[in-house]
N, C-alpha and C positions, 0 to 999 in steps of 0.2 A: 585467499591469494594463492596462487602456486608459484612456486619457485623454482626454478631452474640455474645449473651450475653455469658459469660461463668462465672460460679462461682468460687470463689477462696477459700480459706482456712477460710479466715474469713465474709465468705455470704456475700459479696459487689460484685457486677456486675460489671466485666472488659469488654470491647469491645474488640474482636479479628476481625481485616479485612482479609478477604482474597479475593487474584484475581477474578476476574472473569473467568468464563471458557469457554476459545473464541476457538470455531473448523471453520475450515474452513467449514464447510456444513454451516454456516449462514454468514460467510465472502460477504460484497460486494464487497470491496475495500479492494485490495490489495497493499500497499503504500511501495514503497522503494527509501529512501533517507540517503543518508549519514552524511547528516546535521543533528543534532537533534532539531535546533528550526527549521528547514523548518516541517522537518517529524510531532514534535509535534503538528506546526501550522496546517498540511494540514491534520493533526487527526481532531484537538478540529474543523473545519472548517465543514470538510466534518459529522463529528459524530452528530453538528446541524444542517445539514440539513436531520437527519436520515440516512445515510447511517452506516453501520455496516464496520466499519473499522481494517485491522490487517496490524501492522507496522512490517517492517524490516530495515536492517541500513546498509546493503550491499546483494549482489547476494549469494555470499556463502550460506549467513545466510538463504535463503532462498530456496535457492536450497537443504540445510542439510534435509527440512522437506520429511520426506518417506514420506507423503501424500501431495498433489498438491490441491488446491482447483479445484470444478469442477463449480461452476456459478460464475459469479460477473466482474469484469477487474480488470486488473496491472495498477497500476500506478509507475512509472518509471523513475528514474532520470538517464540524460546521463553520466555524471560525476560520476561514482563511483569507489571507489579503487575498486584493482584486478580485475574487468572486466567492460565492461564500460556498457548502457542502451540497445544496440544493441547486445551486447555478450552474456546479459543476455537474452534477448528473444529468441535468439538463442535456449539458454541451455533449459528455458522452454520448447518453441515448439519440441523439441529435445526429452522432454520428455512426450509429447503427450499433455501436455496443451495449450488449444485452444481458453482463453478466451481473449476476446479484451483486446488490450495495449494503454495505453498515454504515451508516453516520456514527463515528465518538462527538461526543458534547458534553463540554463542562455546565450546559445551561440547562437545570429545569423546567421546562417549560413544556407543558400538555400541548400547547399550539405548537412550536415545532415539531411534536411526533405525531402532529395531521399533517403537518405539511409535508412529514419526510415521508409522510405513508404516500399521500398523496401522489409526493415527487416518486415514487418506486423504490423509496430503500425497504429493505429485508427486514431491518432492525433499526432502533436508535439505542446505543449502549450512551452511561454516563461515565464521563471522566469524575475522578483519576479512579475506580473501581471497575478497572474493567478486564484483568488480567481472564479468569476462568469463564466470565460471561462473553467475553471475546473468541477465546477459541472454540466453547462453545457453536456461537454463533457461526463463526468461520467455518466449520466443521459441518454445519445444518445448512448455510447457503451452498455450498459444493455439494452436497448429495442431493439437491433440486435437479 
């Protein structure tokens, strides 16, 4: 947040915050989780190791943006209401976005990571172990 002084009626300094204003042209990290302590966690995680992070909390919400970012990767949860991590990449690619995907999954399952190869993610990490194999990965899909 930045904060700015603003004067009031009786000359004392109030602090006004406001947002930051995050575009996708410096987006690295594009994180969607439906959990909101995972999301925040794999925010405050990845935002110290420098990475430039923008969260969302479902597909829709993401999909609503008339602009798609154009460098950086998804990061991607398979569990999500209304469409699951595979459906959303779908819709992505669908809509001409081409930047590398991770799926997070709490779910073991050798048939999901044919399917997520399949569907075009980079990786499938497992929940909740995913702190160093994430940035990792993050770090390997950006230098493709």
């Amino acid at each position: 947040m930045r904060s700015y002084e603003a004067k009031n009626g009786m000359d004392s300094s109030i602090p006004i915050f406001l947002p930051l204003q995050c575009s996708f042209q410096h987006a690295k990290v594009v994180l969607v989780d439906d959990d909101l302590a995972v999301l925040s966690s794999l925010q405050f995680l990845l935002e110290l190791e420098g990475f430039g992070v923008i969260t969302f909390k479902n597909g829709p919400e993401l999909l609503s943006q008339p602009v798609l970012p154009n460098r950086g990767c998804f990061v991607i949860d398979y569990s999500l209401p209304m469409m699951n991590g595979l459906e959303l990449l779908a819709r992505l690619r669908a809509r001409r976005s081409m930047l590398p995907a991770i799926l997070i999954t709490g779910k073991a399952d050798r048939s999901l990571d044919q399917q997520a190869s399949r569907a075009g993610f980079f990786e499938v990490l497992r929940k909740p172990q995913l702190n160093d194999g994430l940035v990792k990965s993050i770090r390997e899909a950006l230098s493709i």
